[in-house]
C-alpha positions in Angstrom: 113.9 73.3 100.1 115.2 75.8 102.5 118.0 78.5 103.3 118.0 78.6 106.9 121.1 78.5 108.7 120.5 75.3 110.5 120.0 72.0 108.9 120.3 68.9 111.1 117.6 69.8 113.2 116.0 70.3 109.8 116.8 66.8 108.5 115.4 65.5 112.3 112.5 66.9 111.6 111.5 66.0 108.1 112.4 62.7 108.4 109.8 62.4 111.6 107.2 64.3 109.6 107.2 63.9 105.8 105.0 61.7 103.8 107.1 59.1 102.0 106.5 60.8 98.5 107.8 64.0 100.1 111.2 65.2 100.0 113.7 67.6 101.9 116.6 69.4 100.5 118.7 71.8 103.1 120.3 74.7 101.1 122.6 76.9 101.9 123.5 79.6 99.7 127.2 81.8 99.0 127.0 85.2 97.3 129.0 86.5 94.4 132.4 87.6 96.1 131.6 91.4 94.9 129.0 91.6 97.1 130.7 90.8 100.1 130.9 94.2 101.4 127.8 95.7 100.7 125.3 96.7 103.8 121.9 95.6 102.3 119.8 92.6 103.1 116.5 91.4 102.6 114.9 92.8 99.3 117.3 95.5 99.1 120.0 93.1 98.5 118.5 91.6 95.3 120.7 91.2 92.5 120.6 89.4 88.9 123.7 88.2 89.6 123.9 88.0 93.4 124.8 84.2 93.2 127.6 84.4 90.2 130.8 82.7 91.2 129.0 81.9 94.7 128.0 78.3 95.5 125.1 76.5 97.2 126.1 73.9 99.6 123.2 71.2 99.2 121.9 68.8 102.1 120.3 65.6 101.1 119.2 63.3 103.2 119.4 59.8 102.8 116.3 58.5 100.4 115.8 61.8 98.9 114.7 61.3 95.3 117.7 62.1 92.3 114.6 64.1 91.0 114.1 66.2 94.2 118.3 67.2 93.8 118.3 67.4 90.4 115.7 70.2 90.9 118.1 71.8 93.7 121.2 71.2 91.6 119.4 72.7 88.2 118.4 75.8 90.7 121.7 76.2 91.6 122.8 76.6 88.1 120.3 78.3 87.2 121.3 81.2 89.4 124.9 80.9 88.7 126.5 79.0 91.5 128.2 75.9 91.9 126.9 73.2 94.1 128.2 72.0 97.2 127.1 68.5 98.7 127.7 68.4 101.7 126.3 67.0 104.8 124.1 68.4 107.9 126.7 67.9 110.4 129.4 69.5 108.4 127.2 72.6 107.2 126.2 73.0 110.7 129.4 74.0 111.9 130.7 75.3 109.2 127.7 77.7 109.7 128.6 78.7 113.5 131.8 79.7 112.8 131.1 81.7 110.0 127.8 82.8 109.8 126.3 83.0 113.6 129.6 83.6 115.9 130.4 87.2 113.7 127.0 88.1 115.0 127.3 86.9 118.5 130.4 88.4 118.8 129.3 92.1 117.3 126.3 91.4 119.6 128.8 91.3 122.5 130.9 93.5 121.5 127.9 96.4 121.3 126.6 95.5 124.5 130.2 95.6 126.1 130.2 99.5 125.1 126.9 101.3 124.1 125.1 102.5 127.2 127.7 102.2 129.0 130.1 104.4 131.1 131.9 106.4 128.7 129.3 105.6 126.1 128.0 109.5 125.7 131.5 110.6 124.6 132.5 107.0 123.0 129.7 107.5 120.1 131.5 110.8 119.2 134.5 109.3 118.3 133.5 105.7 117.2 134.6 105.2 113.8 135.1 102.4 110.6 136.0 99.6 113.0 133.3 99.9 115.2 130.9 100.5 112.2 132.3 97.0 110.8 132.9 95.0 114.0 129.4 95.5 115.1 127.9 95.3 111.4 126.7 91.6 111.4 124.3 92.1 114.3 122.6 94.8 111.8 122.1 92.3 109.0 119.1 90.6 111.3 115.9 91.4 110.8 114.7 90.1 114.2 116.7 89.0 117.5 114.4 86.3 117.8 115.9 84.8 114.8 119.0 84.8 115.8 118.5 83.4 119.0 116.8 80.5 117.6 119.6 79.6 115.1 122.1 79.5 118.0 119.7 77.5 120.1 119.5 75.1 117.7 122.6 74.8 116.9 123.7 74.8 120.7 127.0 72.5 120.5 128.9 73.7 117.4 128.4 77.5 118.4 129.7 76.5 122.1 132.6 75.2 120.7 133.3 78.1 118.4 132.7 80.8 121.3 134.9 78.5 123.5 137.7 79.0 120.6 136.9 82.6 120.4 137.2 83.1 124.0 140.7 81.2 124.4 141.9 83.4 121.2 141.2 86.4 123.5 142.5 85.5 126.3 145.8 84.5 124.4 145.7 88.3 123.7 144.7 89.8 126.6 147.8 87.7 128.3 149.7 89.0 125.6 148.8 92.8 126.3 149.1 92.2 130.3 152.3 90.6 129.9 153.7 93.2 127.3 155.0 90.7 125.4 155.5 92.2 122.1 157.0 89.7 120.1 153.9 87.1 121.1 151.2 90.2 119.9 153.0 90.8 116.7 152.6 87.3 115.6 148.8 86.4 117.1 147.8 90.1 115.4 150.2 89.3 111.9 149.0 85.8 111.6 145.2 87.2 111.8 146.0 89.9 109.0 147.5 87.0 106.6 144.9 84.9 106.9 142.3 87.5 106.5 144.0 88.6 103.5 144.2 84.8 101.9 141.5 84.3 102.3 140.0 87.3 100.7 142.1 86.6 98.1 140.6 83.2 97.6 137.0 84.6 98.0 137.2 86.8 95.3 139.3 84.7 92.4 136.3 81.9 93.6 138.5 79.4 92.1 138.2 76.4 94.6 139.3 73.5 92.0 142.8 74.7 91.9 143.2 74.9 95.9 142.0 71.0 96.1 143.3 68.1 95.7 141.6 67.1 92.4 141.9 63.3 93.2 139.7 63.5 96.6 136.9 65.0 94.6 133.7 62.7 94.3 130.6 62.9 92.7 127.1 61.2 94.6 126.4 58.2 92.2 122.7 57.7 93.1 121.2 55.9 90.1 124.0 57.4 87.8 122.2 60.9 88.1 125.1 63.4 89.4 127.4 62.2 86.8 125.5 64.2 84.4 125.3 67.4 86.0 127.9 69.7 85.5 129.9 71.6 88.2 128.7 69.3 90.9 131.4 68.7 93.7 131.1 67.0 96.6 133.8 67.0 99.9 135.2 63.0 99.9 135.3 61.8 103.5 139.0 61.9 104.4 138.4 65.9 103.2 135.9 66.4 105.6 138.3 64.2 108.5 
């Protein structure tokens, strides 16, 4: 089992390499909402209840043994979070958008203005947003491992920083073209849907958002059926 951030390169890789009696499992873990602001990582972050209304999104490649995920699924209960089954692809870009792309974009954003002209008096006056815009790049504990993750996971973060880039250029038009009335709805809509979804985040009660019908549980040998809060995303949810 891992928690890295990348997982079909992962399943590639296993699949070329493991012994048949060997087994891969891809996880990828979702803190308690309360945690969501703090500034620690690595050690410093440990809490006993760091995972508590989190979830752990589970890759399984096809073949793996219902053993091998019953392990990961007890694991995940064990430490307090629902389980997510979900597959590489899917995680994968998921992940980009939401894990690697804040930190390429702090990343960008910190080289756009530190050391540079104006820099000397801009650090004087920088404040909360900069602390918080630029925060995620702090979070690594080396470049090198961020560089990898977006290496390997090359298409899906291209397509997200493609998205990003035509968001700001929709509001850089905006600011050029003083339109007012265009700005007040790209900046409102990014509020609302910020506020949502913290909203969501923190009540951590995904059954009632679904649609309880497209809900399925993996049937290999009758095994999930028995495990309790085990969902997994139905193919026309994922479409």
């Amino acid at each position: 089992m891992d928690t890295g951030p990348v997982k079909e390169i992962m399943t590639a890789w296993v699949n070329e390499l493991l012994p048949r009696d060997r087994y891969y499992i891809g996880l990828t873990p979702v803190i308690n909402p309360a945690y969501l602001h703090t500034a620690e990582s690595g050690q410093e972050a440990a809490r006993p209840d760091l995972f508590n209304r989190g979830m752990m999104a589970i890759v399984t490649p096809q073949n793996t043994s219902p053993e091998a995920v019953k392990l990961a699924a007890d694991l995940t209960r064990i430490l307090g979070a629902s389980a997510l089954f979900i597959d590489p692809l899917e995680i994968d870009s998921l992940m980009a958008a939401t894990h690697l792309l804040p930190q390429i974009i702090a990343a960008a954003l910190t080289n756009a203005t530190a050391d540079q002209p104006g820099w000397r008096e801009g650090r004087k006056v920088a404040g909360r947003a900069y602390a918080e815009a630029t925060g995620p790049i702090a979070h690594l504990s080396e470049p090198h491992s961020l560089r990898m993750a977006v290496l390997l996971n090359r298409e899906n973060v291209l397509r997200q920083l493609d998205s990003v880039i035509a968001s700001l250029n929709n509001l850089r038009a905006d600011i050029e073209n003083e339109n007012v009335e265009s700005l007040d709805t790209h900046l409102t809509r990014a509020r609302e849907s910020r506020e949502r979804w913290i909203q969501e985040r923190q009540a951590a009660d995904w059954s009632s958002l679904e649609n309880p019908s497209k809900v399925e549980l993996p049937h290999s040998k009758g095994i999930f059926s028995r495990l309790a809060g085990i969902q997994r995303k139905s193919k026309s949810d994922r479409e």
